[in-house]
py3Dmol code that shows the C-alpha trace and the ligand (Angstrom):
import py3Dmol

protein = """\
ATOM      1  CA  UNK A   1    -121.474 -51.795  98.183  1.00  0.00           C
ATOM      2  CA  UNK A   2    -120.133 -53.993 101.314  1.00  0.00           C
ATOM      3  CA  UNK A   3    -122.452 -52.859 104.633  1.00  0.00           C
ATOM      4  CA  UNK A   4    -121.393 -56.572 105.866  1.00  0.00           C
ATOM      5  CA  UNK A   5    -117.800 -57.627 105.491  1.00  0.00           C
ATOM      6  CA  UNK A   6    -118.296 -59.752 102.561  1.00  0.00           C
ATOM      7  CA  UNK A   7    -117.066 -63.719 103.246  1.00  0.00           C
ATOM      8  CA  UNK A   8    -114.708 -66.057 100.254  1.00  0.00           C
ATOM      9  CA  UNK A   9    -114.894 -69.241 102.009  1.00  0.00           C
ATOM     10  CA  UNK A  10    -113.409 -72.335 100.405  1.00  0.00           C
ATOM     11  CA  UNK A  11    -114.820 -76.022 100.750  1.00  0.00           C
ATOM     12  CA  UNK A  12    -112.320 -78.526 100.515  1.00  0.00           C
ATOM     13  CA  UNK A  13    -114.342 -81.292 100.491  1.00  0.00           C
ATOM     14  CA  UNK A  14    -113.226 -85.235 101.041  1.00  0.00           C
ATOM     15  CA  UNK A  15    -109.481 -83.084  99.499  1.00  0.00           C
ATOM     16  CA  UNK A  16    -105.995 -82.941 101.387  1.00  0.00           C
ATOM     17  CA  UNK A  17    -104.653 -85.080 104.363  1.00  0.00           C
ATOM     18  CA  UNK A  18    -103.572 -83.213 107.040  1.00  0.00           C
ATOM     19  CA  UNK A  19     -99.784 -82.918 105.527  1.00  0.00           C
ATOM     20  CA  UNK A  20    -101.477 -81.802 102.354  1.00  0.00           C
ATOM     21  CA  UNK A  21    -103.313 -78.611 104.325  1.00  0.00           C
ATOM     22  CA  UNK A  22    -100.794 -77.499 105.885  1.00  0.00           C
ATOM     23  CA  UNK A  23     -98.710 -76.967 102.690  1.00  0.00           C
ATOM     24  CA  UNK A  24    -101.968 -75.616 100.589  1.00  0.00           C
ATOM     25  CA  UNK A  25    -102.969 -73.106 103.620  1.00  0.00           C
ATOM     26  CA  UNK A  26     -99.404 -71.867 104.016  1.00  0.00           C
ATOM     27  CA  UNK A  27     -99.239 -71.207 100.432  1.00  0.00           C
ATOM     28  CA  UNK A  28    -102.577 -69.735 100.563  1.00  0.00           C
ATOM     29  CA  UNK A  29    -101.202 -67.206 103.334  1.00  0.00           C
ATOM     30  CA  UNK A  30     -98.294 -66.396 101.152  1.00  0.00           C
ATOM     31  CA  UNK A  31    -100.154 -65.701  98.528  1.00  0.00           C
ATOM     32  CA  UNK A  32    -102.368 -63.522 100.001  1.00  0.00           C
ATOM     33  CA  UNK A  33     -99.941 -61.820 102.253  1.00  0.00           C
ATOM     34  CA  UNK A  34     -97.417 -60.952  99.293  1.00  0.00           C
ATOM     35  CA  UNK A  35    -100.797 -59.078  97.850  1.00  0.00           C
ATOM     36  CA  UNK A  36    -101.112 -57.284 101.284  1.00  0.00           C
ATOM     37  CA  UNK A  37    -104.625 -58.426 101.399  1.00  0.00           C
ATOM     38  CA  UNK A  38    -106.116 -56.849 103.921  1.00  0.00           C
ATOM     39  CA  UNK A  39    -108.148 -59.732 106.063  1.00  0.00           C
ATOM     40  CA  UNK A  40    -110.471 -57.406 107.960  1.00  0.00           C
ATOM     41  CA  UNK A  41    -112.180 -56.262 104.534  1.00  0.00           C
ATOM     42  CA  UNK A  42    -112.596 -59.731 103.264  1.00  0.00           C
ATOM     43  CA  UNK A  43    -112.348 -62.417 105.433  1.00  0.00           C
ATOM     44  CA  UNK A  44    -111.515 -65.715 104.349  1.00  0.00           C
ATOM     45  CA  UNK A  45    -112.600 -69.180 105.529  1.00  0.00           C
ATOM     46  CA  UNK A  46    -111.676 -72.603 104.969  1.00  0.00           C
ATOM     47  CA  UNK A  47    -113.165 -75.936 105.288  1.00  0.00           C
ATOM     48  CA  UNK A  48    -111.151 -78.816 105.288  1.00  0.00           C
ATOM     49  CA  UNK A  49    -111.675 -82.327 106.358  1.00  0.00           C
ATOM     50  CA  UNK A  50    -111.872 -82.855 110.264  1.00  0.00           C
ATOM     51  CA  UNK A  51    -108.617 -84.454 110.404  1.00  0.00           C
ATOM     52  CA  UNK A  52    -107.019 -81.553 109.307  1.00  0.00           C
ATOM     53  CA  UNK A  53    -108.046 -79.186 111.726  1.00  0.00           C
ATOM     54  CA  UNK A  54    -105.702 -79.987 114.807  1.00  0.00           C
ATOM     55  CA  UNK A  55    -102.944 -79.095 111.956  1.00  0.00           C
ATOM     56  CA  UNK A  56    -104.378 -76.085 110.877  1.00  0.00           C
ATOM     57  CA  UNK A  57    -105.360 -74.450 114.198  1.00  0.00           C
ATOM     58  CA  UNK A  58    -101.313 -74.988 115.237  1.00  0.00           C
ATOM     59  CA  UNK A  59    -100.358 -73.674 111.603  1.00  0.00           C
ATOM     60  CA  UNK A  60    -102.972 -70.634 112.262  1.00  0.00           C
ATOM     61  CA  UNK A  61    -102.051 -70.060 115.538  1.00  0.00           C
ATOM     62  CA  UNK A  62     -98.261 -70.549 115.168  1.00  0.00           C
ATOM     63  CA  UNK A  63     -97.959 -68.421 111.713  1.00  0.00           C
ATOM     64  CA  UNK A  64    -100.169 -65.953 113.648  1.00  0.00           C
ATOM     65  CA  UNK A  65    -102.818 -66.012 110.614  1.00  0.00           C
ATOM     66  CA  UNK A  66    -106.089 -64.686 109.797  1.00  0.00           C
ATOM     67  CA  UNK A  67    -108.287 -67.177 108.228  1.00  0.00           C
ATOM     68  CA  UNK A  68    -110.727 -68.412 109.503  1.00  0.00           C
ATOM     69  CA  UNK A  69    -111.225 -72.586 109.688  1.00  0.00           C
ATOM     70  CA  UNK A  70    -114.334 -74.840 109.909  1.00  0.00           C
ATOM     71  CA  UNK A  71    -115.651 -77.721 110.006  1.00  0.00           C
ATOM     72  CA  UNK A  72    -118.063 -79.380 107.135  1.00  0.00           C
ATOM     73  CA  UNK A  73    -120.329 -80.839 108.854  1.00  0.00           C
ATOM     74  CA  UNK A  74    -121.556 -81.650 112.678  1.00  0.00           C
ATOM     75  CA  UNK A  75    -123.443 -83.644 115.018  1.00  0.00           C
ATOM     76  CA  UNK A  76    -126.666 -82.481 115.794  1.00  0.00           C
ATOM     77  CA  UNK A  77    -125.958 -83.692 118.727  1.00  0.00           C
ATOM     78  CA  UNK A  78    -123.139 -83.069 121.725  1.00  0.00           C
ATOM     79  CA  UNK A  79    -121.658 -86.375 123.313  1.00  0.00           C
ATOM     80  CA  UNK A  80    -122.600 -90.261 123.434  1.00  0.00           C
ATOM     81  CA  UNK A  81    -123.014 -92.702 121.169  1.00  0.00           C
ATOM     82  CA  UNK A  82    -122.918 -91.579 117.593  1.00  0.00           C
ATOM     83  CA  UNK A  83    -119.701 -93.598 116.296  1.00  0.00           C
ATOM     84  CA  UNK A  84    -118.178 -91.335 113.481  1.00  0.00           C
ATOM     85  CA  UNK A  85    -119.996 -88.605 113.977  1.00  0.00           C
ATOM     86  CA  UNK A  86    -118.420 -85.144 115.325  1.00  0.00           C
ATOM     87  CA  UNK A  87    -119.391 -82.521 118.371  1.00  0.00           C
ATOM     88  CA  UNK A  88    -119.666 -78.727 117.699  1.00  0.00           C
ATOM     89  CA  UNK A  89    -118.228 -78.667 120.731  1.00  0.00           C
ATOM     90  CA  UNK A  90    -114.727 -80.043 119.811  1.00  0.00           C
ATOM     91  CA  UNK A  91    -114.872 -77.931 116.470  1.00  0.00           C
ATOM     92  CA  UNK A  92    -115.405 -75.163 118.837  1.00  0.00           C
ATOM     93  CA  UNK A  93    -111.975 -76.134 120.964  1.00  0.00           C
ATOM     94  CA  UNK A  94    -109.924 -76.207 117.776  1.00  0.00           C
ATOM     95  CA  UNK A  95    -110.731 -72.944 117.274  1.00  0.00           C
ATOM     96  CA  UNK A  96    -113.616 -73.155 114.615  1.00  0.00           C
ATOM     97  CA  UNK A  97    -115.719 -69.908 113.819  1.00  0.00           C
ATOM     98  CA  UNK A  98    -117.887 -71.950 111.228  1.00  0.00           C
ATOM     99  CA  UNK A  99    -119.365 -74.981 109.998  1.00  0.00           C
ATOM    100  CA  UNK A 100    -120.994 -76.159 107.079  1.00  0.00           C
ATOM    101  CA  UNK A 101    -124.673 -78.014 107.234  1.00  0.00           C
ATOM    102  CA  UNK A 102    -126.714 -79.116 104.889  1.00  0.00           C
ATOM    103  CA  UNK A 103    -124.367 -79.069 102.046  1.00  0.00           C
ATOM    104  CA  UNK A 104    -126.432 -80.564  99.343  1.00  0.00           C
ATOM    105  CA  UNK A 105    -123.738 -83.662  99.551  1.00  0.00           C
ATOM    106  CA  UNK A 106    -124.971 -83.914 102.730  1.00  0.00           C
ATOM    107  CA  UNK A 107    -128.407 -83.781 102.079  1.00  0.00           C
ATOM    108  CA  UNK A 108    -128.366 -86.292  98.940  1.00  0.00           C
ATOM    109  CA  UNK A 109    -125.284 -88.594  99.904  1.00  0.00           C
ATOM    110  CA  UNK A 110    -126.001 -88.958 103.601  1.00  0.00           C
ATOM    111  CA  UNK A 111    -129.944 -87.943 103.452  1.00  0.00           C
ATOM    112  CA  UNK A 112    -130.038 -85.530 105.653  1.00  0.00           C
ATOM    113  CA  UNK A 113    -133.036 -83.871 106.362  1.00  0.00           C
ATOM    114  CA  UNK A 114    -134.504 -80.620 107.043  1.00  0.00           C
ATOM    115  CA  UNK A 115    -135.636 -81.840 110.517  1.00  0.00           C
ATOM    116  CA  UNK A 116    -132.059 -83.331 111.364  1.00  0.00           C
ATOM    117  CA  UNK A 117    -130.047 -79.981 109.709  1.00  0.00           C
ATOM    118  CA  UNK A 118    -132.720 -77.778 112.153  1.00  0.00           C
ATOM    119  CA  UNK A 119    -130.862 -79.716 114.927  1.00  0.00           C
ATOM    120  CA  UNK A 120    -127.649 -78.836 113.744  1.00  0.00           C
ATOM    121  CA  UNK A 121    -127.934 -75.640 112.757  1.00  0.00           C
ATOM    122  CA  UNK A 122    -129.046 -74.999 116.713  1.00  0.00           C
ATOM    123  CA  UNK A 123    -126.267 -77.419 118.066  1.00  0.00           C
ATOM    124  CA  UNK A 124    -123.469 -75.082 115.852  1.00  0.00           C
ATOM    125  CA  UNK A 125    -124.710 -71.892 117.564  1.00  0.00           C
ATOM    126  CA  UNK A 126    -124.898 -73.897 121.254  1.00  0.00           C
ATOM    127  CA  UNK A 127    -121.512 -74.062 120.856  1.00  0.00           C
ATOM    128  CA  UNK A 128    -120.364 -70.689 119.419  1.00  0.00           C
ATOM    129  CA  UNK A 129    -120.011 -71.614 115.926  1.00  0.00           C
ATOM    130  CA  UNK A 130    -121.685 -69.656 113.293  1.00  0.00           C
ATOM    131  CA  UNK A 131    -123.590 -72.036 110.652  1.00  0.00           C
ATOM    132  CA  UNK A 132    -123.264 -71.918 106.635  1.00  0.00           C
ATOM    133  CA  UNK A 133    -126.228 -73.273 105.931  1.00  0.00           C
ATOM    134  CA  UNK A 134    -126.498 -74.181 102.760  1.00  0.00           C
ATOM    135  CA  UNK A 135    -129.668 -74.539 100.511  1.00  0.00           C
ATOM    136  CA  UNK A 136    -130.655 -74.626  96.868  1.00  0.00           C
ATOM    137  CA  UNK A 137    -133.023 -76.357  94.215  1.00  0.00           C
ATOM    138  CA  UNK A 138    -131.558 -79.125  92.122  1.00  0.00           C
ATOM    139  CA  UNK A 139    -132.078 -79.005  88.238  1.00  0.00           C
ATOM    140  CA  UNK A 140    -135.679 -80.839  87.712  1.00  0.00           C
ATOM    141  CA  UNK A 141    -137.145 -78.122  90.155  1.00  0.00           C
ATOM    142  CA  UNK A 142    -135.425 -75.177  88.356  1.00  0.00           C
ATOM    143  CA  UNK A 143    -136.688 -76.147  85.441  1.00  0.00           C
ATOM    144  CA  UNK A 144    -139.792 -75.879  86.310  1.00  0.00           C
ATOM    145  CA  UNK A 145    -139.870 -72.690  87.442  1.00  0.00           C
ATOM    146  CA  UNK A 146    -140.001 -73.987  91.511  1.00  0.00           C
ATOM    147  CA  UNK A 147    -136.619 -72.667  92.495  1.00  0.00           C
ATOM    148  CA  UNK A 148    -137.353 -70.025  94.950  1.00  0.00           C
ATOM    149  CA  UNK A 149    -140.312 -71.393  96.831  1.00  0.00           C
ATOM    150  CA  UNK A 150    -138.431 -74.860  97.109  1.00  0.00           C
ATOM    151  CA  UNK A 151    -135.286 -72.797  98.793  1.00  0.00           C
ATOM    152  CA  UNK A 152    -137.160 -70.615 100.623  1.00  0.00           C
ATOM    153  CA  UNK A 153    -139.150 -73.990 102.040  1.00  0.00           C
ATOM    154  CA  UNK A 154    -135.605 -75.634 103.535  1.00  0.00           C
ATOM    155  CA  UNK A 155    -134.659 -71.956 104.913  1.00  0.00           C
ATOM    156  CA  UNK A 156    -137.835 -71.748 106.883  1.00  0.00           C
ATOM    157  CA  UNK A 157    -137.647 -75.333 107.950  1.00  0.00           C
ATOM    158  CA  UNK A 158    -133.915 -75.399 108.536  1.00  0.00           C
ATOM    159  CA  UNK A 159    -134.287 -72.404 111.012  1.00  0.00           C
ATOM    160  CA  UNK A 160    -137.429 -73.318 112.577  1.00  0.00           C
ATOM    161  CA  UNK A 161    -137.592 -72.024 116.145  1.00  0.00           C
ATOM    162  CA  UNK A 162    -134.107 -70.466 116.138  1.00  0.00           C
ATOM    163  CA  UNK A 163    -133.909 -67.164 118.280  1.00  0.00           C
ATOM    164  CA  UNK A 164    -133.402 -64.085 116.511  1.00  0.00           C
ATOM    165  CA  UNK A 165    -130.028 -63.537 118.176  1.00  0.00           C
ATOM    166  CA  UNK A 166    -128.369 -66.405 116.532  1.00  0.00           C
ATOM    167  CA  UNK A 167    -130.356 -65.784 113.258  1.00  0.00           C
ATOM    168  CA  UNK A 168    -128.441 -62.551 112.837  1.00  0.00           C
ATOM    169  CA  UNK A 169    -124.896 -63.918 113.384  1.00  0.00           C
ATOM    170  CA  UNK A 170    -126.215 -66.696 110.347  1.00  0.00           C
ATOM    171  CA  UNK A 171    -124.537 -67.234 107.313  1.00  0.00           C
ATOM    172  CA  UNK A 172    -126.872 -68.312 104.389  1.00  0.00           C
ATOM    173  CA  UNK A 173    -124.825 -70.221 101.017  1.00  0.00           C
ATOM    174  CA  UNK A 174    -127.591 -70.278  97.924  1.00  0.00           C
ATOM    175  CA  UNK A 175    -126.293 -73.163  96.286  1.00  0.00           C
ATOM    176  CA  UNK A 176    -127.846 -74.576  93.174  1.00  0.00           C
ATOM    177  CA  UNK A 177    -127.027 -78.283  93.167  1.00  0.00           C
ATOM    178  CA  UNK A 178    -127.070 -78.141  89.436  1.00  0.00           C
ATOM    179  CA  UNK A 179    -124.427 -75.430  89.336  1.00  0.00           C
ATOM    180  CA  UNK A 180    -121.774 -77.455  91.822  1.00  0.00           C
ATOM    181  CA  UNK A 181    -118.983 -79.013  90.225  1.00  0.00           C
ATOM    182  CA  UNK A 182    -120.414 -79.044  86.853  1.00  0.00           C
ATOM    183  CA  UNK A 183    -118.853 -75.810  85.847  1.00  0.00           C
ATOM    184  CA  UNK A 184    -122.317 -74.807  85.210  1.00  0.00           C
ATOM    185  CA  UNK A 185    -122.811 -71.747  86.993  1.00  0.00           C
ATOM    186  CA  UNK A 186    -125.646 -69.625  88.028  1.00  0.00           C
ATOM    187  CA  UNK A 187    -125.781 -66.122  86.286  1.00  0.00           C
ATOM    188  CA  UNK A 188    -125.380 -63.598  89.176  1.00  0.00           C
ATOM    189  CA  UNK A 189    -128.710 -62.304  88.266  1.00  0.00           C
ATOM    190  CA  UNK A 190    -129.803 -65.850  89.456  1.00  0.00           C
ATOM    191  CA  UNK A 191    -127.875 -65.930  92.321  1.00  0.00           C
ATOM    192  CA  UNK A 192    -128.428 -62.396  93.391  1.00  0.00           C
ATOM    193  CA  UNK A 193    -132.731 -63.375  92.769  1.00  0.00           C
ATOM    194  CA  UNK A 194    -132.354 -66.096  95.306  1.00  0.00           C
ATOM    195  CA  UNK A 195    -129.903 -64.042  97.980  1.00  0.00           C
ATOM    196  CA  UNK A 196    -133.001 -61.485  97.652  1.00  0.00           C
ATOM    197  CA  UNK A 197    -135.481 -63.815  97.903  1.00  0.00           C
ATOM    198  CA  UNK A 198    -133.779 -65.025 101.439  1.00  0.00           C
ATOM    199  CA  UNK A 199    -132.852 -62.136 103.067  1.00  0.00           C
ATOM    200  CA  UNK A 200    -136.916 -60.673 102.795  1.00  0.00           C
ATOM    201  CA  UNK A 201    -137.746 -64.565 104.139  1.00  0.00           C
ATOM    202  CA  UNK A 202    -135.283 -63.394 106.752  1.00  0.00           C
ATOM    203  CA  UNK A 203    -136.610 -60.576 107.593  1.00  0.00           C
ATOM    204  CA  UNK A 204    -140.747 -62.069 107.329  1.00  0.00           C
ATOM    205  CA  UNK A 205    -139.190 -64.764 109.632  1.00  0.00           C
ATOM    206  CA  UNK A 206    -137.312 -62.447 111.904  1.00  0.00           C
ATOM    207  CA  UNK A 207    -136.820 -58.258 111.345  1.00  0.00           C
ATOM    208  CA  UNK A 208    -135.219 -55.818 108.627  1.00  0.00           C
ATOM    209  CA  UNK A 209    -132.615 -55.764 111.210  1.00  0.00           C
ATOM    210  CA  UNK A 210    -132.105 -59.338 111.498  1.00  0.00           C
ATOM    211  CA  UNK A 211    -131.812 -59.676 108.143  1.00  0.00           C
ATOM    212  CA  UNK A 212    -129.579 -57.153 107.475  1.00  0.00           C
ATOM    213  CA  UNK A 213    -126.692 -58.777 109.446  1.00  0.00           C
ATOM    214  CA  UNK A 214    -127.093 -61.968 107.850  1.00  0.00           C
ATOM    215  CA  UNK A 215    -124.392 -62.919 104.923  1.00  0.00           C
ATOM    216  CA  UNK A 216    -125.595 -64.497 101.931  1.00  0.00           C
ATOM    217  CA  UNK A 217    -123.082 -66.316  99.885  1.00  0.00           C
ATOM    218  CA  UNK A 218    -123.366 -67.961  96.294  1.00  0.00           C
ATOM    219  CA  UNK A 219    -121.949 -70.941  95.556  1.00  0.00           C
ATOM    220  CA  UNK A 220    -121.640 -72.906  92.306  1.00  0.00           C
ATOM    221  CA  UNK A 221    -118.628 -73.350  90.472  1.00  0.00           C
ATOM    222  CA  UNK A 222    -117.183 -69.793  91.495  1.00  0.00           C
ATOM    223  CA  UNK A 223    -113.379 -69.268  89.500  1.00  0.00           C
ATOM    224  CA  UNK A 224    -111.671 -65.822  89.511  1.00  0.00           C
ATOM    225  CA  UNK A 225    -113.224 -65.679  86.030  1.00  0.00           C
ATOM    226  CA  UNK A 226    -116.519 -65.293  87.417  1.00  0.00           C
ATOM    227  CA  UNK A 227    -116.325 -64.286  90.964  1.00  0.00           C
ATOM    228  CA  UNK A 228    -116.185 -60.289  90.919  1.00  0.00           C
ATOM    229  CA  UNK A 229    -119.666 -59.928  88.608  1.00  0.00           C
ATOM    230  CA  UNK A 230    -120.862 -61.750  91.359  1.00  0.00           C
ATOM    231  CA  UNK A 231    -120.233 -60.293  94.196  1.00  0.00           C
ATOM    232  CA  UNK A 232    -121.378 -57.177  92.328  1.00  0.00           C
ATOM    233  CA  UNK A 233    -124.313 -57.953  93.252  1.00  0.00           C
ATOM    234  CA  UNK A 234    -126.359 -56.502  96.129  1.00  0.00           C
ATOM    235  CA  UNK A 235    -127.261 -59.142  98.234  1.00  0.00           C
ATOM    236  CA  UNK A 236    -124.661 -61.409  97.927  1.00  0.00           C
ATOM    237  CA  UNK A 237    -122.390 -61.007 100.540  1.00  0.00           C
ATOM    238  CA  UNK A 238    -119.564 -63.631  99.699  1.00  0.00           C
ATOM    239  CA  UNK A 239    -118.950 -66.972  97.807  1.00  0.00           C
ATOM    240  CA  UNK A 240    -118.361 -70.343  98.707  1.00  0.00           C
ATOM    241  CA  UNK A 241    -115.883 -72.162  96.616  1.00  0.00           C
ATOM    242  CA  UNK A 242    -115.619 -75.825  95.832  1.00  0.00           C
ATOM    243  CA  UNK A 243    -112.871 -77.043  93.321  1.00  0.00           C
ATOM    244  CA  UNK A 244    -111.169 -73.499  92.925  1.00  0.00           C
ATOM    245  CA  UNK A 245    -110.174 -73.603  96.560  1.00  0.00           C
ATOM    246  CA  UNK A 246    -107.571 -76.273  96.326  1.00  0.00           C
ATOM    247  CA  UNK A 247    -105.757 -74.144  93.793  1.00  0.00           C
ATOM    248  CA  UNK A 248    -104.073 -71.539  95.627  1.00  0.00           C
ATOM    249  CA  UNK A 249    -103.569 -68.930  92.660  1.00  0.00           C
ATOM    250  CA  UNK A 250    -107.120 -69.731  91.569  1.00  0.00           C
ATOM    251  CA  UNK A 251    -108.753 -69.063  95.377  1.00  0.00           C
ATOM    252  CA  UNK A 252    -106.585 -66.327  95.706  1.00  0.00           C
ATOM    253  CA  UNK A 253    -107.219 -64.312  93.041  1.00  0.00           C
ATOM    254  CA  UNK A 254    -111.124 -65.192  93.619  1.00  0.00           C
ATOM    255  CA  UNK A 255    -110.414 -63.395  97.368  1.00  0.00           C
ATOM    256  CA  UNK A 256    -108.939 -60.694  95.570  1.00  0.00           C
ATOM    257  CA  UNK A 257    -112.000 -59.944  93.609  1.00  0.00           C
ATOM    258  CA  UNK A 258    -112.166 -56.205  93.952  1.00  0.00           C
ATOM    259  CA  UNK A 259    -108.447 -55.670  92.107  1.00  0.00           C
TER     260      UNK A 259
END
"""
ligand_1 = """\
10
PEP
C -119.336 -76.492 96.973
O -118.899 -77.587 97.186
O -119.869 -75.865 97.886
C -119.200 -75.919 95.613
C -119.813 -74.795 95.343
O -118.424 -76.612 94.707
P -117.852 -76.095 93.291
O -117.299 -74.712 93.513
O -116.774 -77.069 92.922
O -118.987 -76.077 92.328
"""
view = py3Dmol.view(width=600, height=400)
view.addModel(protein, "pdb")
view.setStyle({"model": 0}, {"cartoon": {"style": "trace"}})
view.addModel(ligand_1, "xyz")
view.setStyle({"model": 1}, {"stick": {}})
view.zoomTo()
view.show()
């Protein structure tokens, strides 16, 4: 089914000091390396807090592994004054590949808009990192019936006036904010609707080819219970995990999906 190598990514949220991920990512490699997973068919990516990622890029580097690290969120901007908020640029020289915007924490909790996650989106590719943007309708607008056009609105806004060349590296997360950390999750009919719905946005917005590189991932309350049905489906390309990714069994067996 896979044309693009399909992505289990794992979002750690406001979760583990930087003691705390080394221990959980070393077990994690174990885990996974005992099961001979084979990292170039399913990559794996984790997000932990920034603090974190100075002692994960020497644990990666050191232990020589292959997961890939991000950060979960990033300044739209590059240097100055913006106390507590974080460059791509210095995710970029810890070794980042990704970053999250416009997880729907972000967007509720710290209000960030479509306008400001445009900016970011743009500022992650200015400095080689490829974005997660993440979208999806909370519960009042899928029940009534608005889900798609209301996702498919912070898409277009979201990537307004990025070049096709960095739209093709994108990764897209369809993330129904009444499916996360309620253990409410989207049927993967529903999630493989939306991921359809996006990539032909993609490809109005862009080309077929454009939108044929880009990875679509669910997220929702993904557990190894659920995880394989989803990924059955055609256009979802990976999952993003929440609360399952701080159990390393859990994650691991979600990874695993295809045995
Ligand atoms: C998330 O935080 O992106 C998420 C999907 O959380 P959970 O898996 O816990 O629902």
């Amino acid at each position: 089914k896979f044309d693009r190598t399909p992505l289990i990514a794992g979002n750690w949220k406001m979760n583990m000091d930087h003691v705390q991920s080394i221990t959980l990512l070393q077990k994690l490699a174990w885990t996974l390396s005992d099961a001979r997973h084979d990292f170039k068919r399913v990559e794996v990516a984790v997000f932990p807090p920034f603090t974190d990622l100075r002692s994960v890029q020497t644990l990666v580097r050191g232990d020589d592994l292959e997961v890939a690290y991000g950060g979960q969120d990033l300044s739209e901007f590059d240097a100055g004054a913006y106390t507590g908020d974080i460059s791509g640029q210095f995710l970029s020289r810890l070794g980042c590949s990704y970053v999250l915007v416009g997880h729907s924490e972000r967007r509720t909790i710290h209000g960030e808009s479509d306008e400001t996650l445009n900016a970011k989106v743009k500022a992650a590719f200015r400095h080689s990192l490829i974005p997660v943007l993440c979208v999806g309708e909370g519960l009042a607008v899928r029940q009534a019936g608005n889900h798609v056009a209301h996702t498919l609105g912070q898409l277009r806004a979201d990537l307004a006036g990025l070049p096709a060349e960095d739209a093709a590296r994108l990764v897209v997360a369809y993330e129904p904010v009444w499916a996360i950390g309620t253990g409410e999750v989207a049927g993967p009919a529903d999630a493989q609707e939306m991921c359809a719905a996006i990539r032909a946005e993609i490809a109005d917005l862009y080309d077929d080819a454009v939108a044929a590189g880009v990875r679509l991932l669910y997220g929702g309350s993904v557990k190894a219970a659920n995880a394989a049905a989803i990924l059955k489906e055609r256009d979802v390309d990976g999952v993003l995990v929440g609360g399952a990714s701080l159990d390393v069994a859990e994650f691991a067996n979600i990874v695993r999906f295809e045995h």
